[in-house]
C-alpha positions in Angstrom: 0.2 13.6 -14.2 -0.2 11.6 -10.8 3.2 9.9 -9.5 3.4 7.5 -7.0 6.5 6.7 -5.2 7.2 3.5 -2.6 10.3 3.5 -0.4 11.6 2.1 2.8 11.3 -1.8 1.7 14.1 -4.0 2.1 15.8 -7.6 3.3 14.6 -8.1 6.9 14.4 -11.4 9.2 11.5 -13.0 10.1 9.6 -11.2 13.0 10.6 -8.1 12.1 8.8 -4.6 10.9 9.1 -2.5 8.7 7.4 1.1 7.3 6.5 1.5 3.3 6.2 5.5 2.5 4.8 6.1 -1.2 4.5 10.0 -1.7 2.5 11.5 -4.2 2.4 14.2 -6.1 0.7 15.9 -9.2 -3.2 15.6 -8.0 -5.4 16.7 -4.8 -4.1 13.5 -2.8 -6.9 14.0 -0.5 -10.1 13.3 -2.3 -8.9 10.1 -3.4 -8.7 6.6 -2.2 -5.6 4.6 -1.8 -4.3 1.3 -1.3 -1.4 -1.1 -1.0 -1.0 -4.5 -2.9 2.0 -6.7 -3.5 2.7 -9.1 -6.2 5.0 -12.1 -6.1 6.4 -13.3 -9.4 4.1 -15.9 -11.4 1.3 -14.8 -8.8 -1.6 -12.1 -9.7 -0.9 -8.4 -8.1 -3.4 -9.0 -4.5 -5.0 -6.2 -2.0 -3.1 -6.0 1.1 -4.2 -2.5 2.9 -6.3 0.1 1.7 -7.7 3.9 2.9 -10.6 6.0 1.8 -10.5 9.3 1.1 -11.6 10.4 4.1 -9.9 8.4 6.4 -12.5 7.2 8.3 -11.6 3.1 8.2 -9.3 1.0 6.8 -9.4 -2.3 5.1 -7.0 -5.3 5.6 -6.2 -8.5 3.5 -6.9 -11.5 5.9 -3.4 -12.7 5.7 -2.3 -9.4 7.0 -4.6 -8.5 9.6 -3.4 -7.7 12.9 0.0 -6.8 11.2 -0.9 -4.5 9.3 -1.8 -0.5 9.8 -2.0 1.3 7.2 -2.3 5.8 7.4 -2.6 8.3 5.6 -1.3 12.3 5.8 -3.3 14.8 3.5 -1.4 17.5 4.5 1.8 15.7 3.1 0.7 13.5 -0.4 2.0 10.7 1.8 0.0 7.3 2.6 2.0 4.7 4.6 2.2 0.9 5.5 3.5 -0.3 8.3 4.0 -4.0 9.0 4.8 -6.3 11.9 5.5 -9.7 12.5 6.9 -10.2 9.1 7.1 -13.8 7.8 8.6 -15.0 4.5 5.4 -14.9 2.4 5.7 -11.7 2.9 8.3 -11.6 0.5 7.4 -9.4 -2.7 7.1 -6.4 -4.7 4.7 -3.8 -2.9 2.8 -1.3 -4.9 1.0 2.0 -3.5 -1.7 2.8 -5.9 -4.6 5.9 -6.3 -7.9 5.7 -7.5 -8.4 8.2 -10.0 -12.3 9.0 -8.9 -12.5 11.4 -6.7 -14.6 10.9 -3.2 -15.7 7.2 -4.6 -16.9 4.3 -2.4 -13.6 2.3 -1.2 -13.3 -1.2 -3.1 -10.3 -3.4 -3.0 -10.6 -4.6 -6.9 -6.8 -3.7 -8.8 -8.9 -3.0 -11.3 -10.6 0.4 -9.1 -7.2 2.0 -9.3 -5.5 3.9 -11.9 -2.5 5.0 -10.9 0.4 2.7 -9.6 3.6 3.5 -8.7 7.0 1.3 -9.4 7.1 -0.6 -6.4 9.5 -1.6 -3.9 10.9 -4.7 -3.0 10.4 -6.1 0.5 12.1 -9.4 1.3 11.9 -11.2 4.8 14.4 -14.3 5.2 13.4 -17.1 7.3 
């Protein structure tokens, strides 16, 4: 059974950065694609930063680009987002999430990945 677990959001001001960690556990983390979304009450869950398997690019949300940098560490079952230049839209629940099929072409759809974990809340005051 795959677990996904996000930590390190919180209440910051705008401007400010902060890091997202979701560690995972219970599958070969490293054939697998992975990505970050976030989902604001009332709103559909959207793509924010996503990684391949191998490593070899990443993929950005335009409203995040530039602020965004998202990493991966196979060794560790640890994928992390890190963001800058926070603003208050920024504001929601963000979600670390693996696609189950291993060594797949990357694709941003929700619906590509299987496995989500519980989310953490990241809220940025004006």
């Amino acid at each position: 059974q795959v677990q996904l677990v996000e930590s390190g959001g919180g209440l910051v001001q705008a401007g400010a950065s902060l890091r997202l960690s979701c560690a995972a556990s219970g599958r070969r983390f490293s054939n697998h694609n992975m990505g970050w979304f976030r989902e604001i009450p009332g709103k559909e869950r959207e793509f924010v930063a996503g990684i391949p398997w191998n490593g070899r690019t990443t993929f950005y949300a335009d409203s995040v680009r530039g602020r965004a940098a998202i990493a991966r560490d196979n060794a560790r079952n640890l994928v992390y987002l890190e963001m800058s230049s926070l603003r208050p839209e920024d504001t929601a629940v963000y979600y670390c999430a693996l696609d189950s099929v291993p060594s797949r072409d990357f694709e941003r759809r929700k619906e590509q990945y299987t496995y989500w974990g519980r989310g953490t809340q990241v809220t940025v005051s004006s």
